[in-house]
TORKOL-4160 file (C-alpha; in steps of 0.2 Angstrom, whole numbers, padded with zeros to 4 digits, m for minus):
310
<pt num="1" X="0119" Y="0422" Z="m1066"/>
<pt num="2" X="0123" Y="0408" Z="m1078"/>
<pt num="3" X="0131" Y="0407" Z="m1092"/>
<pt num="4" X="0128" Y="0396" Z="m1107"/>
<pt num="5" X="0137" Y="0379" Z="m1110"/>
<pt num="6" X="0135" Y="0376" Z="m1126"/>
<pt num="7" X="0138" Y="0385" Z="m1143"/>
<pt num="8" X="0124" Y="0397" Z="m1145"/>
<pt num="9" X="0116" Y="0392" Z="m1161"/>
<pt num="10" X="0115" Y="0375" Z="m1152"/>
<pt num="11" X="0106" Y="0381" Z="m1138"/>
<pt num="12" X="0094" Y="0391" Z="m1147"/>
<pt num="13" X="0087" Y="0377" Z="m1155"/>
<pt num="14" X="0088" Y="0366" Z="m1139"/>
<pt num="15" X="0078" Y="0381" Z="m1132"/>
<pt num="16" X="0065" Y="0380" Z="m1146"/>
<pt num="17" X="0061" Y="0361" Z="m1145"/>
<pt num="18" X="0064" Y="0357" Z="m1130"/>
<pt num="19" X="0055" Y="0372" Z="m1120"/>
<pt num="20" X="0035" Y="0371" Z="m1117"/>
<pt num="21" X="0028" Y="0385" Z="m1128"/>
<pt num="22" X="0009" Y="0389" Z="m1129"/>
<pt num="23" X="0004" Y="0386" Z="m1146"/>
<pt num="24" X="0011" Y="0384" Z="m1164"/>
<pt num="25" X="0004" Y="0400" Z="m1168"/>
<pt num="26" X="0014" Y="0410" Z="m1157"/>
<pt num="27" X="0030" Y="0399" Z="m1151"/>
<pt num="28" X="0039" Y="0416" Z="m1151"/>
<pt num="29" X="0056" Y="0409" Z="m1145"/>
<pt num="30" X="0067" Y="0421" Z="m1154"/>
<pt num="31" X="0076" Y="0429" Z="m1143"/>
<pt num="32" X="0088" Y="0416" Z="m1131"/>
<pt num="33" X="0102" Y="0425" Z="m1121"/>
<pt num="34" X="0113" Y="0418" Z="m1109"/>
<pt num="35" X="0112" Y="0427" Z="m1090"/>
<pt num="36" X="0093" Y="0423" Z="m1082"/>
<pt num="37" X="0082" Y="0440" Z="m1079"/>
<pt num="38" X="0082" Y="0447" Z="m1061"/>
<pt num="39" X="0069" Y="0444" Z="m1047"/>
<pt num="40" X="0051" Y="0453" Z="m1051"/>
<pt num="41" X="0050" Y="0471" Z="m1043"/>
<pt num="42" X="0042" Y="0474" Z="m1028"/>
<pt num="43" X="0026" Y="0486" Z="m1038"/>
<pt num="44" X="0007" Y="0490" Z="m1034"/>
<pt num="45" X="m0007" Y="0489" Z="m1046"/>
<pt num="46" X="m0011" Y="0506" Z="m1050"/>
<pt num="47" X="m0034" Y="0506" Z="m1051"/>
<pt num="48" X="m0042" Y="0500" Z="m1069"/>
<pt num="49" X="m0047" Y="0515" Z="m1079"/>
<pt num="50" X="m0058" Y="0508" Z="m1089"/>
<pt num="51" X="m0073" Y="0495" Z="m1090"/>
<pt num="52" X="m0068" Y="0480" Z="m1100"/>
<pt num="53" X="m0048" Y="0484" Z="m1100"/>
<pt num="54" X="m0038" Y="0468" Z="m1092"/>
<pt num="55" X="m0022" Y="0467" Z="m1083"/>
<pt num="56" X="m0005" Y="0461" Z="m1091"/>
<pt num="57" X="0010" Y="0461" Z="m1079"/>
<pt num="58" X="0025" Y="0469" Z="m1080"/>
<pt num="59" X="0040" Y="0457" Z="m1087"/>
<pt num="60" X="0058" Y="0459" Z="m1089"/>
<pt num="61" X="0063" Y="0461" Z="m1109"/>
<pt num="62" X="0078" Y="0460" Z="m1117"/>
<pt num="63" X="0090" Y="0474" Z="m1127"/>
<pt num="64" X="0106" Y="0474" Z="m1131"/>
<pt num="65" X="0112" Y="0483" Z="m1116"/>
<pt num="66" X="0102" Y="0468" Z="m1105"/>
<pt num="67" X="0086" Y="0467" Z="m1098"/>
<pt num="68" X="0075" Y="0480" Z="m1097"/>
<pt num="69" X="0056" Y="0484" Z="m1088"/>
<pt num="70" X="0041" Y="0484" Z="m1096"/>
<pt num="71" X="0027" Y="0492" Z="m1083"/>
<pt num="72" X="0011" Y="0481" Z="m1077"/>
<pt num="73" X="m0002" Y="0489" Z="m1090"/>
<pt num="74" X="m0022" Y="0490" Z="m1092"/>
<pt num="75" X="m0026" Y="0485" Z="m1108"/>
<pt num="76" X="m0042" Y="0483" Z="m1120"/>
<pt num="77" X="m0042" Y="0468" Z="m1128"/>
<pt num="78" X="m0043" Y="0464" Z="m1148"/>
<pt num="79" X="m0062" Y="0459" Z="m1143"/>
<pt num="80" X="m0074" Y="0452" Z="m1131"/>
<pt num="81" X="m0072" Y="0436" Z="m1122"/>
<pt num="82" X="m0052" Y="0436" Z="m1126"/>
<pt num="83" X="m0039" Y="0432" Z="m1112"/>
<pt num="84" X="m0020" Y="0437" Z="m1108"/>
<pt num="85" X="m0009" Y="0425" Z="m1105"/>
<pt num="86" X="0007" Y="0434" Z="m1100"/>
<pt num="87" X="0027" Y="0428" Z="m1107"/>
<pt num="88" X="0039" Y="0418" Z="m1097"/>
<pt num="89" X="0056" Y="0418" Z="m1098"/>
<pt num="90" X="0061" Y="0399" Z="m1101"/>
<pt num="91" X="0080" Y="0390" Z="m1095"/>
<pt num="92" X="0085" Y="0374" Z="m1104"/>
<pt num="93" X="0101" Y="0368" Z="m1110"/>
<pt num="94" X="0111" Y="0383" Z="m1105"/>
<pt num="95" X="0101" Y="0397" Z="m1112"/>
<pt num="96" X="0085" Y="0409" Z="m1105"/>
<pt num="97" X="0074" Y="0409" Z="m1121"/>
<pt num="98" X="0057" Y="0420" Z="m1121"/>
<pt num="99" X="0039" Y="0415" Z="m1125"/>
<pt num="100" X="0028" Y="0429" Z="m1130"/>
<pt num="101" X="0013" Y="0432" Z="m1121"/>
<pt num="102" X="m0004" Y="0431" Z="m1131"/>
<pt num="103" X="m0024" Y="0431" Z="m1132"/>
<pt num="104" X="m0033" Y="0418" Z="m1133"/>
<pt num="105" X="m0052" Y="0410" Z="m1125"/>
<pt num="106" X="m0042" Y="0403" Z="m1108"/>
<pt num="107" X="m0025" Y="0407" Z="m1101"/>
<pt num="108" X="m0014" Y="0395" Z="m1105"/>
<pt num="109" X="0004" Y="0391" Z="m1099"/>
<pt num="110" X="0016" Y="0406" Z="m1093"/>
<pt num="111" X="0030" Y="0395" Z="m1085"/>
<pt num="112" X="0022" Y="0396" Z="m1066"/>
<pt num="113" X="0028" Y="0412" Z="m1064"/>
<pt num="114" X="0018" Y="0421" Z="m1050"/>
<pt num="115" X="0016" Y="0437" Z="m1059"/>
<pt num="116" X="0003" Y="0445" Z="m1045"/>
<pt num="117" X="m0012" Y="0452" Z="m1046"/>
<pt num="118" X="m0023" Y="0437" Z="m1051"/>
<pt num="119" X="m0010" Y="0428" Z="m1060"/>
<pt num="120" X="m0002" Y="0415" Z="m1048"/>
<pt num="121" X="0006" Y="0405" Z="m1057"/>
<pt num="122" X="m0009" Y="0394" Z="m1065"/>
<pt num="123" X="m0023" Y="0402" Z="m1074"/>
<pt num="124" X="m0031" Y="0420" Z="m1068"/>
<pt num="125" X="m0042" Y="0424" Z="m1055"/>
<pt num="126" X="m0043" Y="0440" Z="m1057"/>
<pt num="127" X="m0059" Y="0441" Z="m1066"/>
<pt num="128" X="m0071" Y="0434" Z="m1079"/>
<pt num="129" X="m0080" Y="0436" Z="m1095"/>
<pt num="130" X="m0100" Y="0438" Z="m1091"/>
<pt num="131" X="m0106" Y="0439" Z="m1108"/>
<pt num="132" X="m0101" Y="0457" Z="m1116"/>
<pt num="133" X="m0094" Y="0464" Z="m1099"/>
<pt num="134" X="m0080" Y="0461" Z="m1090"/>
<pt num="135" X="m0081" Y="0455" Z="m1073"/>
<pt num="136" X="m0069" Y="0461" Z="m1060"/>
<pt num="137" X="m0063" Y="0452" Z="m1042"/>
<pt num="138" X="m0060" Y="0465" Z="m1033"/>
<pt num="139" X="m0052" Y="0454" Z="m1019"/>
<pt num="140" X="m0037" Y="0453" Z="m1030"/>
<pt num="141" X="m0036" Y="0468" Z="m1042"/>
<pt num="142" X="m0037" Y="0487" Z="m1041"/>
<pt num="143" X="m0053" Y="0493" Z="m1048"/>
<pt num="144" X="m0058" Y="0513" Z="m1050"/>
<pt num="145" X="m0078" Y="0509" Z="m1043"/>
<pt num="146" X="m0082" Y="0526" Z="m1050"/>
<pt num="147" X="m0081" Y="0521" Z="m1066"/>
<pt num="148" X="m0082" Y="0502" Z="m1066"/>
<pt num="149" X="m0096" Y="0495" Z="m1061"/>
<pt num="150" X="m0096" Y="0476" Z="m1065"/>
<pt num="151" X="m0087" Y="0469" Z="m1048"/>
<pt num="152" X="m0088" Y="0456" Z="m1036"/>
<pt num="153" X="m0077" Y="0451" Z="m1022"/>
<pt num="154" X="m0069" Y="0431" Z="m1021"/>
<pt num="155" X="m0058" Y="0431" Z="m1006"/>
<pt num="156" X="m0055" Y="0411" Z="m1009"/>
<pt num="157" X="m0042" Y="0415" Z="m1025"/>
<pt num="158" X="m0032" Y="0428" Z="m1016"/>
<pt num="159" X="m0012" Y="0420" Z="m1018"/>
<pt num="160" X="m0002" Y="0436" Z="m1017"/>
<pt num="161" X="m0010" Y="0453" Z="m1025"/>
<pt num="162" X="0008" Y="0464" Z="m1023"/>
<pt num="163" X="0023" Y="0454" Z="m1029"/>
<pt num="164" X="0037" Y="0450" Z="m1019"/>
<pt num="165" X="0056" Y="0449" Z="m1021"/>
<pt num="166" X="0058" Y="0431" Z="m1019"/>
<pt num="167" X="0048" Y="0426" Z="m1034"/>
<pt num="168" X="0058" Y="0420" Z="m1050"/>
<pt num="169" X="0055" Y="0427" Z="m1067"/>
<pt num="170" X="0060" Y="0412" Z="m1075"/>
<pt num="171" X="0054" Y="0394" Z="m1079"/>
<pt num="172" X="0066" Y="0377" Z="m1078"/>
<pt num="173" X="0084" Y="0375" Z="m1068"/>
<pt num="174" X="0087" Y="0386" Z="m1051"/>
<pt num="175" X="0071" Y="0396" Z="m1057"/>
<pt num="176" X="0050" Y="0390" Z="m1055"/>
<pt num="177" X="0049" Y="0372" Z="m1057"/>
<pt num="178" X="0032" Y="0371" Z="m1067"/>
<pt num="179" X="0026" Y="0362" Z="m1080"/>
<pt num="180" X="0009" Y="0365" Z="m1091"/>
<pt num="181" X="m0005" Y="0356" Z="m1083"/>
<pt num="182" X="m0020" Y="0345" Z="m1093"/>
<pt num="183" X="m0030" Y="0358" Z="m1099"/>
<pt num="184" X="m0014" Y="0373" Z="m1103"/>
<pt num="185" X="m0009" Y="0356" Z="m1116"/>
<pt num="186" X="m0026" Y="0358" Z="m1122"/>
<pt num="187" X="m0025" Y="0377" Z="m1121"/>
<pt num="188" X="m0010" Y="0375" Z="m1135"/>
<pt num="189" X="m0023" Y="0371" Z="m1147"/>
<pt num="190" X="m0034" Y="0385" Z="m1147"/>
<pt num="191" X="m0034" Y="0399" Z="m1160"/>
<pt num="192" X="m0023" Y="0411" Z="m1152"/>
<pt num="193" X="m0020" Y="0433" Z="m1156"/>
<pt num="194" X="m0004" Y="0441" Z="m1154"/>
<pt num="195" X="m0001" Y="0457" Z="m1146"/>
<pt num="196" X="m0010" Y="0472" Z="m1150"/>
<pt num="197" X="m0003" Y="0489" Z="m1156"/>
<pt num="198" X="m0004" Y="0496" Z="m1140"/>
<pt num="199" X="0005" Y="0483" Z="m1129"/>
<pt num="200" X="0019" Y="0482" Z="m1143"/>
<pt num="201" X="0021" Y="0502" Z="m1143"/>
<pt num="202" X="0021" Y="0501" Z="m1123"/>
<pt num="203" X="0036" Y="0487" Z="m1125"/>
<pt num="204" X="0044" Y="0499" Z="m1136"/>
<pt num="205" X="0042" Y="0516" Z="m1125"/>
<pt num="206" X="0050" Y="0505" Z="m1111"/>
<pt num="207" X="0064" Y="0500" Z="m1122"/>
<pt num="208" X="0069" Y="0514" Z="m1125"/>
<pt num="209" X="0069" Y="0523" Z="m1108"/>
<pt num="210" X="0084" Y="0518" Z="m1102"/>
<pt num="211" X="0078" Y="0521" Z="m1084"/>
<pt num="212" X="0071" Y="0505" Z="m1085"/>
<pt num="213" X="0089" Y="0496" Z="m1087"/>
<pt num="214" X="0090" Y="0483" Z="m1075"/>
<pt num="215" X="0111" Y="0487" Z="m1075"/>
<pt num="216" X="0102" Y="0508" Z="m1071"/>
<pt num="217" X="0089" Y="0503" Z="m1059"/>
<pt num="218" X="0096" Y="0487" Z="m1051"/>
<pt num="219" X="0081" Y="0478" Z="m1050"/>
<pt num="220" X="0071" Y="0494" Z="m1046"/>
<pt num="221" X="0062" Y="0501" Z="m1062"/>
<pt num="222" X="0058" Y="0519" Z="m1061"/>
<pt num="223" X="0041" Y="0515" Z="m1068"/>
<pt num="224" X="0035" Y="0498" Z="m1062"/>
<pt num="225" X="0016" Y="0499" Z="m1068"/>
<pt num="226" X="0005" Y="0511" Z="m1078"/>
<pt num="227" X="m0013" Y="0512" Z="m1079"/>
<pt num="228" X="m0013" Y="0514" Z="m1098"/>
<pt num="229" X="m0003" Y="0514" Z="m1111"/>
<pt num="230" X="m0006" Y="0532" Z="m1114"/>
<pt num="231" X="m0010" Y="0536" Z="m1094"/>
<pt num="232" X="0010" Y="0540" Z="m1091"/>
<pt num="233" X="0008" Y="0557" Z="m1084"/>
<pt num="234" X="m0005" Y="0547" Z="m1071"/>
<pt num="235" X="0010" Y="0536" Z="m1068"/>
<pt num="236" X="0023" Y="0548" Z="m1065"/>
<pt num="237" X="0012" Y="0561" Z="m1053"/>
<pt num="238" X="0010" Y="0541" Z="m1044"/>
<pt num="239" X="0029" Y="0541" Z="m1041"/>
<pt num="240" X="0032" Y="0559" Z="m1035"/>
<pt num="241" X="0017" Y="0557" Z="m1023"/>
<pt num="242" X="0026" Y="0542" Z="m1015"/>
<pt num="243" X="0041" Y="0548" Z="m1016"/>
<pt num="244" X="0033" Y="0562" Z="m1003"/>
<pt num="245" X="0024" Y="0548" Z="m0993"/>
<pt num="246" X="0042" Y="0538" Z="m0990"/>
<pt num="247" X="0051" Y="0552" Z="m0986"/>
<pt num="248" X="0062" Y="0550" Z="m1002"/>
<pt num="249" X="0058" Y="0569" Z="m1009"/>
<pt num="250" X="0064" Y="0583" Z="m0998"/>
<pt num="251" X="0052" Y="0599" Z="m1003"/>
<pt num="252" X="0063" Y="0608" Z="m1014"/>
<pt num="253" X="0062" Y="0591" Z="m1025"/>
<pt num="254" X="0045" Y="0587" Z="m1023"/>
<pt num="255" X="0042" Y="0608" Z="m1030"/>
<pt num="256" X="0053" Y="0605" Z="m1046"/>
<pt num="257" X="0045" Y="0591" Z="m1050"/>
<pt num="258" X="0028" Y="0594" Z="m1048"/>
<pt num="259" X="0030" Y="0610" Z="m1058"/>
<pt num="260" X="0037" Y="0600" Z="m1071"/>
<pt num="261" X="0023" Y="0590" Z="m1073"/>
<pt num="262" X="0013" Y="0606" Z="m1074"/>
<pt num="263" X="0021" Y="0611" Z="m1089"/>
<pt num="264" X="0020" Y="0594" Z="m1098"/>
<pt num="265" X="0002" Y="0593" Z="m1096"/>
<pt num="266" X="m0001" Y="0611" Z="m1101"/>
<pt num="267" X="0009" Y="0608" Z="m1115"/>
<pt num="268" X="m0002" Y="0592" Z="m1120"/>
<pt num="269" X="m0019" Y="0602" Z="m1117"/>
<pt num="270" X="m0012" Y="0616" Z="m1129"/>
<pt num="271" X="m0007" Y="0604" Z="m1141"/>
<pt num="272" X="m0025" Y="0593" Z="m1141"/>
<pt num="273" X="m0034" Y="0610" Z="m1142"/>
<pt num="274" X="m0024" Y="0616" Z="m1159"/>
<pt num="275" X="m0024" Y="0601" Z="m1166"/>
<pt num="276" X="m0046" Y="0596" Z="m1164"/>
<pt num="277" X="m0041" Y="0584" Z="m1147"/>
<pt num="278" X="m0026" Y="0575" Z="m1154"/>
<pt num="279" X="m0007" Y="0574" Z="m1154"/>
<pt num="280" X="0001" Y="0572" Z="m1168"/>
<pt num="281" X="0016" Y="0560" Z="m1171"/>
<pt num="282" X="0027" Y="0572" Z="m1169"/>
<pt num="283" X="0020" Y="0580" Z="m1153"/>
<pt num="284" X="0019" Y="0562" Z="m1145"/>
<pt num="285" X="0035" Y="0560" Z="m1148"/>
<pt num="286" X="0041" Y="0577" Z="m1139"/>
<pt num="287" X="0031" Y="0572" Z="m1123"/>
<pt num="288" X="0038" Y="0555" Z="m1122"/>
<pt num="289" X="0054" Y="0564" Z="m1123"/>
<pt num="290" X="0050" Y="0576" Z="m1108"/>
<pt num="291" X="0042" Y="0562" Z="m1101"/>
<pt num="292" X="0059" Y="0550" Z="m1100"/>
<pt num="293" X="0067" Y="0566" Z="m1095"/>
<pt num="294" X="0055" Y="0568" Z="m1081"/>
<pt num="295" X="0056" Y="0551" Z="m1076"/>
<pt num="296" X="0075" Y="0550" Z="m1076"/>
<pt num="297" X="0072" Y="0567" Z="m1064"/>
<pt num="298" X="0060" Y="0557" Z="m1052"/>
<pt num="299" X="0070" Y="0542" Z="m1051"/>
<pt num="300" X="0086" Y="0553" Z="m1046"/>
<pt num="301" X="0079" Y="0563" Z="m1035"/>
<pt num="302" X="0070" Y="0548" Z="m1025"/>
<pt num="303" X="0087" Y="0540" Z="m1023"/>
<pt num="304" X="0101" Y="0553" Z="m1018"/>
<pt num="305" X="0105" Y="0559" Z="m0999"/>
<pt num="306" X="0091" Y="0574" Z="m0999"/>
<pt num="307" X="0077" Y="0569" Z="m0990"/>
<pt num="308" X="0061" Y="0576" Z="m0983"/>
<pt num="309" X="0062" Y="0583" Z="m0964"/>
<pt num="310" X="0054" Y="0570" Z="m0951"/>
């Protein structure tokens, strides 16, 4: 951990001039704190669920209360032919400062972070754009080939496709020593698109789980990666089923939880059939509310003494 050395006004704006930021449109460098984000988690890429839906990697935010989780996530883009260039934390003059990931035509500079999963520090090999569909590498992501069709399979790119303890999550001093190449300078200048509504609501269903602490989870998130936004019951049956592969849920645990998954999602299908296939606000607030509670269940369970019979 470091701590800052220099009044933190001061810093910020040595942080916001001094740090390499992707574009004008979106320098983002709002939020500058003072101890460096932990080590990326250890997490697998759960199968695309959709054709032309591209990964974003999981990150370490900020909250009052510290740093926090947000899942790896499948997403849509804002439209065809559009990128996702993921955030860096950034370390200069005493102080971590954040750079918001973006859209854009080409990834451009995300600190050399080696976030996984076709994102090895220096562009993304984890697919391309072939006209109107979405081309995936199935050497290096997790595709559902049931319902995506539009693969191919590039052995040459594979860095690391699972992330691993050792990697930084942070750019500059004791952190990844990178700088932005030729053509990520000339990245900065293309027209670039913030976040959409979906990966800002995902952000936000993070923050406030509190499971997602890194001061509750140590470096461990209880959800690490999600195949949706909306796909968290998906996610959370993924945890309890390897919970039962490692050992980590004795019968009893595994029982509880599975039944109260059952009642979440027949509490969803009720709710979509009364209200013509939707949720309201309301309603999708309740089942994020179960599901925290839930998640806050699994994560307990999976890391007391009680474990399954060998």
């Amino acid at each position: 951990m470091r701590k800052a050395l220099l009044p933190a006004i001061f810093v910020a704006l040595v942080a916001l001039f001094l740090l390499p930021v992707p574009s004008s449109a979106q320098i983002a460098v709002g939020i500058s704190v003072h101890v460096g984000p932990p080590v990326l988690p250890v997490y697998t890429q759960p199968p695309c669920p959709e054709e032309g839906y591209i990964w974003t990697p999981g990150y370490w935010a900020w909250r009052d209360e510290g740093y926090f989780w947000v899942p790896g996530v499948w997403v849509a883009p804002p439209r065809v032919g559009l990128l996702w260039t993921p955030g860096y934390w950034g370390f200069v003059g005493g102080a971590y400062a954040w750079h918001a990931g973006y859209w854009g035509p080409h990834v451009g500079f995300y600190g050399g972070i080696n976030y996984g999963f076709g994102y090895g520090g220096v562009g993304f090999v984890g697919g391309h754009w072939g006209g109107d569909h979405f081309v995936y590498n199935t050497a290096v992501v997790n595709v559902n080939t049931t319902v995506v069709h539009n693969v191919y399979v590039d052995k040459t790119v594979i860095n690391n496709t699972t992330v691993v303890n050792n990697h930084y999550a942070f750019n500059g001093e004791g952190g990844v020593a990178a700088r932005p190449t030729a053509n990520e300078m000339s990245y900065e200048h293309e027209r670039h698109i913030q976040p959409t509504a979906n990966q800002l609501s995902h952000e936000q269903t993070a923050r406030a789980d509190r499971n997602q602490l890194a001061s509750v989870n140590h470096g461990r998130p209880a959800t690490a990666s999600m195949d949706k936004v909306d796909g968290r019951r998906y996610n959370q049956q993924a945890r309890i089923a390897q919970g039962v592969h490692s050992g980590q849920l004795a019968p009893g645990e595994t029982a509880h939880l599975e039944h109260q998954q059952q009642n979440i999602n027949q509490q969803v299908r009720a709710d979509r059939q009364a209200n013509g296939g939707k949720l309201t606000t309301a309603e999708k607030k309740q089942v994020n509310h179960e599901q925290n509670n839930a998640s806050r269940q699994i994560y307990k369970d999976k890391h007391n003494d009680k474990t399954a019979p060998k």
